[in-house]
Structures are given as C-alpha cells and as structure tokens.
N, C-alpha and C positions, 0 to 999 in steps of 0.2 A: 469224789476224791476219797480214798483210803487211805488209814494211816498202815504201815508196816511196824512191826514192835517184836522186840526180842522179850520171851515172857519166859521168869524164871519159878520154878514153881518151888514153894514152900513147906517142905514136908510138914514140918513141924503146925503151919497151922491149914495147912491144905489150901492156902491162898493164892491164886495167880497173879504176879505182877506183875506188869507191863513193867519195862524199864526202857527210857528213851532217854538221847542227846537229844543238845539247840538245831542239830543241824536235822533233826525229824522233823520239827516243827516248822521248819523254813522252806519255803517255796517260790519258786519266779517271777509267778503266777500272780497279779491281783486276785487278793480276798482270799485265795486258798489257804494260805497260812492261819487265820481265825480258822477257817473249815477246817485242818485238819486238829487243831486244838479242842475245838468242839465232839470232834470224834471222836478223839481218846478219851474225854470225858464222858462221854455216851458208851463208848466201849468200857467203862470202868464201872458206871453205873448197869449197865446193863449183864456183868459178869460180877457183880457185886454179892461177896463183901470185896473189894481188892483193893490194892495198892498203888499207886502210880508215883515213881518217885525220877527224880528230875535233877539228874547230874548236872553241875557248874550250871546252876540258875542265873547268875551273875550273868551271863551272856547272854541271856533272853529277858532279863529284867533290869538291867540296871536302871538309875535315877531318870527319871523322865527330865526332858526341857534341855538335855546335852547337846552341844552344838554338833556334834556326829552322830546323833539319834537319827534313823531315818524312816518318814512313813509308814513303811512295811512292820518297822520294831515297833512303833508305838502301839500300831493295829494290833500285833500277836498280844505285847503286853496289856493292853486293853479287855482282850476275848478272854486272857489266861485270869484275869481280875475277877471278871465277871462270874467262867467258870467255879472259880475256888468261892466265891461268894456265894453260891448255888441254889440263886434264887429262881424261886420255881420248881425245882427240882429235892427229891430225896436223898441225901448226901451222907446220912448217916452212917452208912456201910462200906463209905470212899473216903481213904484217907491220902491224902496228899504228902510225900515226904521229898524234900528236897536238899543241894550241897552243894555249900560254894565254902572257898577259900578266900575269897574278901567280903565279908559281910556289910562294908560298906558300901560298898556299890550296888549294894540293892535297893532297888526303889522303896520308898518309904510304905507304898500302901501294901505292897509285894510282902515287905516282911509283917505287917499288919493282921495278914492273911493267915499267919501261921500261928495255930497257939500258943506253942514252944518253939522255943531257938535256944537249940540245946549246944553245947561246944564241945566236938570231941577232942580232949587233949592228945600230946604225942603218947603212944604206948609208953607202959614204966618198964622196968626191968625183968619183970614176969612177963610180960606179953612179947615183950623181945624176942626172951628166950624161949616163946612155944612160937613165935615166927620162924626163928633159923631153927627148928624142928619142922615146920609145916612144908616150906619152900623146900625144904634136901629131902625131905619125900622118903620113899627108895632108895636112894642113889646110896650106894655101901659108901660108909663113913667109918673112924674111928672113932669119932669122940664119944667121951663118956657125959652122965649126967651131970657133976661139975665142970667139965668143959664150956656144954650149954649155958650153964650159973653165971660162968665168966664171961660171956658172948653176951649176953644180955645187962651184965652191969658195965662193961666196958664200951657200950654203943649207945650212951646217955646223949639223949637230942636227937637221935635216930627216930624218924617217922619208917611207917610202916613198910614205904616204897624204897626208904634208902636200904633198909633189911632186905628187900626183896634184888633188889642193885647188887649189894655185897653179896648172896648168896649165887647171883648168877655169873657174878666175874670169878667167886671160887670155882663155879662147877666146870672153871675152862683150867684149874691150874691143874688137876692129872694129864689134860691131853697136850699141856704144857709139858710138864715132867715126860709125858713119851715123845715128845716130839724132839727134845732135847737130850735122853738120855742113851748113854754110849755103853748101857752096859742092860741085860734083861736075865730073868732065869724063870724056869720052868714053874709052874702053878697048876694046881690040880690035871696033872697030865701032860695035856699038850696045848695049855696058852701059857703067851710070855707077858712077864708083867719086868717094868722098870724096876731097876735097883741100883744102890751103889756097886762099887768094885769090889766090898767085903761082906757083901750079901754071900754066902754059903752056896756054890753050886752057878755062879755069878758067869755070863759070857761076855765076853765082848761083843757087842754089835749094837745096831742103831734100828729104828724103826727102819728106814729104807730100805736097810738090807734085809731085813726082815718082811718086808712084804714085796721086797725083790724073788723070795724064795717062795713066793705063792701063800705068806703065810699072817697076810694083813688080817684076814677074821679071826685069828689064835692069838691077838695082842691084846690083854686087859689094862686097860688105865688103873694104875693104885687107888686105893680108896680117897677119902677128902681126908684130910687130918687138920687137925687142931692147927699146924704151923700155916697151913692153906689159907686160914683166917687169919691168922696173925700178918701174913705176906698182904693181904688185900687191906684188912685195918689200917696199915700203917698210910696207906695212900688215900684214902676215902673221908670225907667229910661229909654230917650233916647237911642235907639242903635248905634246913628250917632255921631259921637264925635269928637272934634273939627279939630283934625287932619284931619281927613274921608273929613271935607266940604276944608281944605286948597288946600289936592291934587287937587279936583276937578273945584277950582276957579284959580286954576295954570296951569292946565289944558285948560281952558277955556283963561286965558289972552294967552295962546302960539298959541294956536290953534283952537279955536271955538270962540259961541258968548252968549250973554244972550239969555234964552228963554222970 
C-alpha cells in the first residue's frame, strides 16, 4: 500500500515536504490505515532531512475513550504515537509539524508529542495590509499606499481567510459595474470601459449591446477602487469571534507559548 502526497518544495531551505490531510491517512481497509502512516514516515525518513506537517490534526487525534471513537481511529491514532515517538528509528532530521483550530480536542499524549505548541495569533494591521496587497495580485487597482494603511486597520479581527473572502467578492464588483452600466467610452483605442454619463466622450449603451455588435472581447472592466472595498466592508464580518480567540489564549497560557 502506497501513500500518494502533494510535496511542496522549499526554496529557501531545499527541503521537500510532504503535506497531507486526515483523509490520506484513512482507509476501508483493515490495518491499512497504520500502513499507510508508517509509510509516510519511512518516506520522510528516508528523504530526510524533511518535513511532514499535518493539517486539522484534531480529526485524526482527538481525545481517546469518546463514545464516537471508532476502531479504525484508535488504530491510526495509535501507529501516529508510535511513529512520532520514533523508537528505533533515527528521527533527527524529521520534523513533524502540525494545525488544528481546537487545541482541545487533542488527545492528551498527541500534544505530548510535540515539543512546542506555539499559537498563531490573528494577523495585526500590517500583515492585513500586505494580504489585501498579495491576494489583488495583478489585477489593475487604484489604490494608493495609504488606502492599503486604511484596509488593514479597518479589518481588526479579520483572519487571514476572511482577507482573502473580502478580496475575492471585490474582484466581482468591476464585472458588477459592467454588467450594470448604461453608459461606456473609448480606452486606449478600441476597448470600452464603464462610466458615468459625465465621463468626457461617454456613450450610451449597455454591455449587451455591445457584445451584440461583435464587440464582447473590446469591453474592459474598470480597475478595483478604494470604494469597491468600502461596498464589501460594509457587509462582511469577522468569522473569529471573541470567544474562538479566548479558548485559544487559554490554551496557550496552560500549555504552549507565543509565536
């Protein structure tokens, strides 16, 4: 039995990581499921130095003795013990990295395993704002660098995925604007970009008519603008909410450390 693994490689320290889900390690099959846990540990050791690091742990470790614990889980969390204990084996050059979102449902020996249990907090205000820099990419924008400034102190509580949320419901509100607007004019030649009616040079017409006339690939969507975010802000909340950050700073004073 082979395991299959998506390996991402590491410029920086030329390391290959295997990176897996719970759902790699699970199988139909009696016993397979230890075998394939064993294998990714023999494949780590044996491409060592490397990394094997282990999305939403919580799903394959939780608290042992649960009355919805079944066989199969006890078995994988068993073999994955053993593994990280790596007796018998040279282990030095294999580092085990893992991430969950409820630190309490980890099995007690589970997080034993691990020398640090470090807590990444939400991003602060600077990392905000080099997100909604990352995620818009390319994509022609307006904003300037205090725009950014304001985008990032204005999304306090914001994790990294609701940033990534708000930036991909922006990048629908140009093809909003063209899909709505009744008026376009001329841009570098011959594409048509949306405008108001006091845009200089301003037609009346509609995206339909315009790609009625053969002229659907000459239509540019306006860049992102600063109001774009402002339109999505106003509807968007945090997903992480106050309680969510208590568990996990309770967490951290019992058992871990700051990152």
């Amino acid at each position: 039995m082979q395991i299959s693994l998506n390996k991402l490689h590491v410029l920086s320290s030329g390391l290959d990581v295997p990176i897996i889900s719970s759902s790699d390690l699970v199988s139909k099959w009696m016993g397979e499921s230890e075998k394939l846990v064993a294998n990714l540990f023999q494949m780590a050791r044996e491409n060592a130095p490397s990394i094997i690091f282990i999305d939403e742990i919580d799903s394959l470790c939780g608290t042992r003795g649960e009355g919805n614990e079944s066989e199969a889980s006890r078995r994988i969390k068993t073999e994955l013990l053993v593994q990280m204990q790596g007796v018998g084996h040279n282990d030095d050059k294999v580092l085990v990295l893992a991430a969950t979102n409820t630190p309490y449902a980890l099995d007690q020996a589970v997080r034993r395993r691990f020398d640090k249990r470090i807590y990444i907090p939400l991003p602060d205000a600077k990392a905000r704002q080099h997100m909604f820099k990352v995620h818009l990419g390319d994509t022609p924008h307006s904003l300037s660098e205090s725009d950014f400034e304001v985008l990032g102190r204005r999304t306090e509580g914001f994790s990294g995925s609701d940033v990534a949320v708000c930036v991909k419901d922006v990048l629908f509100e140009p093809v909003r604007k063209t899909q709505d607007a009744m008026y376009f004019f001329k841009i570098d030649g011959d594409m048509w970009m949306p405008c108001g009616p006091k845009q200089p040079g301003a037609v009346q017409t509609t995206m339909q008519d315009l790609a009625s006339k053969g002229l659907a690939s000459q239509i540019l969507p306006p860049p992102i603008s600063k109001n774009d975010f402002e339109k999505v802000l106003a509807r968007q909340r945090p997903t992480v909410g106050k309680k969510d950050l208590e568990v996990h700073e309770k967490f951290t004073k019992e058992f871990g450390e700051e990152g």
